[in-house]
C-alpha positions as CSV (number, residue, x, y, z in Angstrom):
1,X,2.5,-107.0,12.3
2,X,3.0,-105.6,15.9
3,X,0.1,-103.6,17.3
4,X,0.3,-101.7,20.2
5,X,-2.5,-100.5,21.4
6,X,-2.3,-97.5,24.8
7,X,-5.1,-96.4,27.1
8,X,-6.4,-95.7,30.0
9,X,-4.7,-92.0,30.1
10,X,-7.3,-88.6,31.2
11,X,-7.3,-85.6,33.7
12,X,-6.6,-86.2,37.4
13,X,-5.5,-84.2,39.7
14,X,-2.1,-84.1,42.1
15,X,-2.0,-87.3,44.4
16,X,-4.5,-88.9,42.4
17,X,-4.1,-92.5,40.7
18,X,-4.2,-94.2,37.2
19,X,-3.7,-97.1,35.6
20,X,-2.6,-97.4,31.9
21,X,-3.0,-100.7,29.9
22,X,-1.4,-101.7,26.3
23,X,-2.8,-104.0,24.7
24,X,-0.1,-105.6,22.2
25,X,-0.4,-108.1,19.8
26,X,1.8,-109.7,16.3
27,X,4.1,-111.0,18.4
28,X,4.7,-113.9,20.8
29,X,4.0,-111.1,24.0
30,X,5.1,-113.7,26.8
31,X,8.6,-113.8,25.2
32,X,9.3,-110.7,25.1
33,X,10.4,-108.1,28.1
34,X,8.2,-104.6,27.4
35,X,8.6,-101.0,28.5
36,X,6.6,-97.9,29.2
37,X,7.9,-94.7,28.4
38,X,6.4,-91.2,28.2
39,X,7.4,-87.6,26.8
40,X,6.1,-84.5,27.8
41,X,5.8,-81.6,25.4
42,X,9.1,-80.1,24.5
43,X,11.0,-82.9,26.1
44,X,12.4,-86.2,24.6
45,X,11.0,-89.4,25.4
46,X,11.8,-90.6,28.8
47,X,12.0,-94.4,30.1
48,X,9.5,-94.9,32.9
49,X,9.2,-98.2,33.6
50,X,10.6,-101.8,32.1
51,X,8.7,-105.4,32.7
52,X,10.8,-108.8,32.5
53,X,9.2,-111.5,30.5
54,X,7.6,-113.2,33.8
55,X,4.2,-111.8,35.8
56,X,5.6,-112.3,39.3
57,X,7.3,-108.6,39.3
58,X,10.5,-109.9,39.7
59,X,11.9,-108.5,36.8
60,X,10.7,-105.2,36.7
61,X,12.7,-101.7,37.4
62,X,11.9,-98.0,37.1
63,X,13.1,-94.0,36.3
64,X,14.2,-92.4,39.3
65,X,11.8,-90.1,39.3
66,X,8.7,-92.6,39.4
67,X,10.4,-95.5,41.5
68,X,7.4,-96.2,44.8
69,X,5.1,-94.2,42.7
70,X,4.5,-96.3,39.6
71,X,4.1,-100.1,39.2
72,X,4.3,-101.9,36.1
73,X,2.5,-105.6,35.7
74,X,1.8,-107.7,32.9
75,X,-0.6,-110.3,31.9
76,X,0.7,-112.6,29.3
77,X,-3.3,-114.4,28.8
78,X,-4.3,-111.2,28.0
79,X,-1.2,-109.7,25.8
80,X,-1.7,-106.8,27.9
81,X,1.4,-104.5,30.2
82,X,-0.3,-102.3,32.4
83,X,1.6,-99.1,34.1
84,X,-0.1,-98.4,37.6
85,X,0.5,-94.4,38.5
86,X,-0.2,-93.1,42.2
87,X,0.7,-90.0,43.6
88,X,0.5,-88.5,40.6
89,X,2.7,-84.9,40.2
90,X,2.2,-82.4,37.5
91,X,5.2,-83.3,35.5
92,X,4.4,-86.8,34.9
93,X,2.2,-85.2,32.7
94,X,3.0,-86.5,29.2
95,X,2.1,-88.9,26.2
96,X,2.9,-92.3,28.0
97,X,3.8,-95.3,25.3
98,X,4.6,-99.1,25.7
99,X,7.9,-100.3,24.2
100,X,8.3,-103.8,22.1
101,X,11.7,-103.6,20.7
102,X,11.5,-99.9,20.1
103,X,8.4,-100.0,18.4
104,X,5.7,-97.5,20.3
105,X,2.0,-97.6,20.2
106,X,0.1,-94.4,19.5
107,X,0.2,-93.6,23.1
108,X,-2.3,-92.1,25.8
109,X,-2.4,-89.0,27.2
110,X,-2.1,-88.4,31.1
111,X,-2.8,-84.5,32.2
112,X,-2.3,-83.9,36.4
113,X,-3.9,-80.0,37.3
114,X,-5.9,-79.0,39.4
């Protein structure tokens, strides 16, 4: 069955980076396009960041909010969809989950304070 495995997620402060990996599996992961999305308490989840099927970056588009600041990349070897944070402001604070097809992972927190 599909597995989606988040982490990578902690305490940093404002301006700082992170990068969060998902590890997926049950699935053919190089056919599929995959999402990171995230939702902070009292909000509803929010789309963050969507990968095509291909590793060159073509194919890849963001929120508003996070487009320059985030990067998403994939590595189909590995399974694996990684979400690259910089400049990181308190309200990207949140649980941040991959997507496959609307099925979420258990997630991995990401706390910015200073």
């Amino acid at each position: 069955q599909v597995q989606l495995v988040e982490s990578g997620g902690g305490l940093v402060q404002p301006g700082d980076s992170l990068t969060l990996s998902c590890v997926a599996s049950g699935f053919t992961f190089s056919e599929y396009s995959m999402n990171w999305y995230r939702q902070a308490p009292g909000k509803e989840l929010e789309f963050v960041a969507g990968s095509g099927v291909r590793e060159s970056g073509h194919s890849t588009f963001y929120a508003e909010s996070v487009e320059g600041r985030f990067t998403i990349s994939r590595d189909n070897a590995k399974g694996t969809v990684y979400l690259h944070m910089s400049g990181l402001k308190p309200e990207d604070a949140a649980i941040y989950y991959c997507d496959h097809k609307g099925f979420y992972g258990q997630g991995t927190q990401v706390t910015v304070s200073s």
